[in-house]
N, C-alpha and C positions, 0 to 999 in steps of 0.2 A: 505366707505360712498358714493363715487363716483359713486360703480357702483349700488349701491341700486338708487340711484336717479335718473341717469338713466335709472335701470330697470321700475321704476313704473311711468316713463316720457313717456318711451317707450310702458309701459302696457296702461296708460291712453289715449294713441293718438290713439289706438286701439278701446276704450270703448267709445269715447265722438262721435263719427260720425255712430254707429251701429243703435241707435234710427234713426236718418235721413234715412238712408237704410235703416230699417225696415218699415218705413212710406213710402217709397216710392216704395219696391213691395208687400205692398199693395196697396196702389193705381194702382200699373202696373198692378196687378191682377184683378182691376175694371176698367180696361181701356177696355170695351169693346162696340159692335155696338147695336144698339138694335134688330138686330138679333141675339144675344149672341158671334157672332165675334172675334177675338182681334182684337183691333185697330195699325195701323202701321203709322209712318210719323208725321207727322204735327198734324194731328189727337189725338193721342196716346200723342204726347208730350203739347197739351193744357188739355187734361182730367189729368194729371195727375197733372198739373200746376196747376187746377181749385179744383183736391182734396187732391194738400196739403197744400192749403190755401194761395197760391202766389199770389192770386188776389190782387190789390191793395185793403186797407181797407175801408171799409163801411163806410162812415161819416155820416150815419145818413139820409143824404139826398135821397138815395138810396129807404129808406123805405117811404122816402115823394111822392115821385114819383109818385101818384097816382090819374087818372081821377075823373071829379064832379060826376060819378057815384060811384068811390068808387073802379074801378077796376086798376089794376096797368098798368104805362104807359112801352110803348114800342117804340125801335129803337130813331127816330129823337126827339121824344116828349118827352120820358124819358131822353135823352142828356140835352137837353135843359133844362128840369125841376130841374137835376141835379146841372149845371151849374149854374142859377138863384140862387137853396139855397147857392150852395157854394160861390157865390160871395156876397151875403148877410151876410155871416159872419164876 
């Protein structure tokens, strides 16, 4: 009985981390430049960060972020605009 539950402790520790690998070369595989590239370094290691979803979550504010003309903000403006909803809640 020991070593069955062992064995299938041992099989499971194997199968639960395969999906995370899996997700992640692919993303490797879309790690590249827009000259079609691979990316290497610091580079390679935030595009992959960016497509398996490690960004920190969207609260919503994210999608507020958008100027009186209606188009979305950027850099210092979008910070801020950020900041404002989140602290209004």
């Amino acid at each position: 009985m020991k070593k069955i539950i062992l064995a299938l402790s041992i099989a499971l520790s194997f199968v639960v981390p395969t999906d995370a690998f899996a997700d992640q070369a692919s993303c490797e595989a879309k790690a590249l430049s827009k000259e079609g590239k691979p990316l290497y370094g610091a580079a390679k290691d935030a595009s992959i960060k960016k497509c398996m979803g490690s960004a920190p979550v969207d609260s919503g504010c994210e999608a507020k972020a958008i100027s009186k003309d209606g188009k979305p903000l950027y850099g210092a403006a979008k910070a801020a605009s950020i900041k404002k909803c989140e602290s209004g809640k």
